[in-house]
N, C-alpha and C positions, 0 to 999 in steps of 0.2 A: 618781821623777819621770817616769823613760822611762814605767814602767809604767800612770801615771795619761793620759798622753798617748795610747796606744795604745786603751786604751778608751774614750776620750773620741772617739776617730778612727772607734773601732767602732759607736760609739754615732752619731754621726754619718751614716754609710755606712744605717746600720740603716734611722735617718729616711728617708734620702733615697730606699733601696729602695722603702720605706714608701709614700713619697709617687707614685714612679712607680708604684707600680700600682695605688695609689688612684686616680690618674690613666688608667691603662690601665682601669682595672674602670669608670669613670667613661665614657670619651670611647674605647674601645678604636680604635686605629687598627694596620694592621697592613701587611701585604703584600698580601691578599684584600682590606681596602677599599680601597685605592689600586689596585687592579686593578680591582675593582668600577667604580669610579670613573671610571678610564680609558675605561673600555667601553662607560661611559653616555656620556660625551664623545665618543666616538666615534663613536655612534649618534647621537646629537645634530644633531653636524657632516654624517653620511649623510643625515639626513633633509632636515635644513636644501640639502644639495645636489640634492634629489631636484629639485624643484620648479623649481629652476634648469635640471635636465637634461632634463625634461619640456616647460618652457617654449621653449628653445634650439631644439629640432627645428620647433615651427611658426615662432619667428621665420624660423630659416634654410629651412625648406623654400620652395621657389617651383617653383611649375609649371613644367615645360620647354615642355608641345605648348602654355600659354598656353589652357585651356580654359577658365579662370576667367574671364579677361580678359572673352570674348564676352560670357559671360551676364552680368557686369556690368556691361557698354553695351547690351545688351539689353534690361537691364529700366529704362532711363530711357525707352530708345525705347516701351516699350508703358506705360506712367505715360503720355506725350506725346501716344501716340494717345487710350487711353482718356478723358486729358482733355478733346483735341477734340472724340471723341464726344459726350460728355457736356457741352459746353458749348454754349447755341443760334446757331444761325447769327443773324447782326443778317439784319435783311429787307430784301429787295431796293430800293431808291432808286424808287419807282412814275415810270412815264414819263407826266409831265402832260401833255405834246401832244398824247399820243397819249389821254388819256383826255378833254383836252377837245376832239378832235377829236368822240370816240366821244358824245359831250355833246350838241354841238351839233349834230351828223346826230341825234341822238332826239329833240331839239327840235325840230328842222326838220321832220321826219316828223310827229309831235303835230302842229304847228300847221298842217300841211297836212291830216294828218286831220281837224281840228276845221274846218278851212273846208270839207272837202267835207260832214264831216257838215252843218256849217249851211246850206250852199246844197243839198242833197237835202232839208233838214227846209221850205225855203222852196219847191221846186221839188212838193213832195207834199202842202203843207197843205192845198190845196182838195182833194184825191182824192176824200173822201168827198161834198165838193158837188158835185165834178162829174160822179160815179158816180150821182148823186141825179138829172141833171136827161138822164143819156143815155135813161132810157123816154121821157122828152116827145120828144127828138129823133128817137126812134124813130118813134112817132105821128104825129109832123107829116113823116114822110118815107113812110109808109103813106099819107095821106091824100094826100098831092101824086100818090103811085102809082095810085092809086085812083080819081082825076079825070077826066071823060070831057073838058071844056072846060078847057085847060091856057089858055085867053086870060082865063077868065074872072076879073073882078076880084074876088073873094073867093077862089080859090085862088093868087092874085096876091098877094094877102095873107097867104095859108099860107104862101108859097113865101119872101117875105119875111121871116116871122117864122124859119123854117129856115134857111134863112141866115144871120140874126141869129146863130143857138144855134151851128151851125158855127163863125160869126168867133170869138165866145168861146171857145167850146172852144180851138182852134187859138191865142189867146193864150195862156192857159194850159198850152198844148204837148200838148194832147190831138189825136188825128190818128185816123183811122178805118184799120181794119185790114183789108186785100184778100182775100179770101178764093177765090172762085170761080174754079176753075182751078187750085188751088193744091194740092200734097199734102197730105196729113192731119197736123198737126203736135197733138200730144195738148199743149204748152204753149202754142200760141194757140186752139187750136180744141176744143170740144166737140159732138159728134155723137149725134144725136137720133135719127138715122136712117140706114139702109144698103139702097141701090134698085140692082137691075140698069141697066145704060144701054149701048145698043150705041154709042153716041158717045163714050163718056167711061172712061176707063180704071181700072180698078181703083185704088183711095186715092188719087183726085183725089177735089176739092170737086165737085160737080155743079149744091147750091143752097146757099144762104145766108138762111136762117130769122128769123136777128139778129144784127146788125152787131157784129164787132168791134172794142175801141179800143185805144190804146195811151197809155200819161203819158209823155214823156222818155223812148223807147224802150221802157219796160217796161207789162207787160200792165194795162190797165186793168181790162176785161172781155173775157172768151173767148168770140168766137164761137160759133152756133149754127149747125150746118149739118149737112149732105147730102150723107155718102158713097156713092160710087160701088162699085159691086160687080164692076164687070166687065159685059161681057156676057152676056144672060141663054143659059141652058144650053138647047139646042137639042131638042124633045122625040124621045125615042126614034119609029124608024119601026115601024111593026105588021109 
């Protein structure tokens, strides 16, 4: 009986050998993979801390001289500027009294210019009539010159109808223009002729050919006359 027990024990043992190293040849685990093991845990756990120890330095660091600080208050101030640049000014509030002042002084002027125009257009419309009718007045002022018998009544009648033409004229603001005597003015006067005269001085009128007039101060017709040259030049002696 001992005997059967013991092999039974051995047989037993046998199995169970058996089994562990079916088990080890299976799944071997040993000292080298538990070391193995550790080592990747380890490195694991390192790497995983890296990121932590990497990040830690920028949380904690902070500038001492504070040179961050400026430029990041600095760059709102030029955003600030560049935006007012860029953005248009509203326009000025215009000063209306001052522009209806400037209004009404233009309109004022206008309508004092349009009144002088219309009273010059009223003051020159007969010009041309009565540019038409100074040769007659001429004529009848030669022929009264010309009269030996100034009592006579038909140059009585000349002298009348000249008169007439005068008062006209002179309503219409026509006036005869003085010339003899007078220096040579080339805007009233036109010269036909240029005569020595020991009387009369160099660019005075001497004679008067045909009468000058004037409309309203201004030139109707330009006299015709007869400058004076001076005194004639004395002839040499032999």
């Amino acid at each position: 009986m001992f005997g059967f027990g013991r092999k039974k024990r051995r047989t037993m043992n046998e199995e169970e050998q058996k089994k562990s190293a079916e088990e080890v040849a299976s799944n071997p685990v040993g000292p080298e993979t538990e070391s193995v093991s550790e080592t990747e845990t380890e490195q694991e756990q390192v790497e995983e801390a890296k990121p932590d120890q990497e990040a830690e330095p920028t949380q904690d660091a902070v500038p001492d001289s504070g040179s961050e600080e400026p430029m990041a208050e600095e760059k709102p101030v030029a955003e600030e500027v560049s935006a007012a640049a860029e953005e248009p000014s509203a326009p000025a509030e215009p000063d209306w009294k001052d522009q209806y002042a400037r209004l009404l002084a233009d309109f004022d002027n206008y309508r004092k210019r349009v009144a002088r125009d219309k009273e010059e257009l009223a003051q020159f419309a007969a010009k041309d009539i009565l540019k038409d009718l100074l040769p007659t007045v001429d004529n009848l002022a030669l022929a009264l010159d010309k009269a030996e018998n100034k009592e006579d009544p038909f140059v009585q009648g000349v002298k009348l109808a000249y008169d007439g033409f005068l008062k006209a004229l002179a309503d219409h603001g026509a006036t005869p223009l003085d010339s003899i005597g007078e220096p040579f003015d080339a805007n009233f006067h036109e010269a036909i002729a240029q005569l020595p005269s020991p009387d009369v001085a160099e660019g005075i009128v001497m004679n008067e050919v045909k009468r000058g007039w004037l409309l309203h101060g201004k030139l109707l017709r330009a006299a015709q006359v007869v400058v004076s040259s001076g005194a004639p030049e004395k002839p040499a002696e032999a």
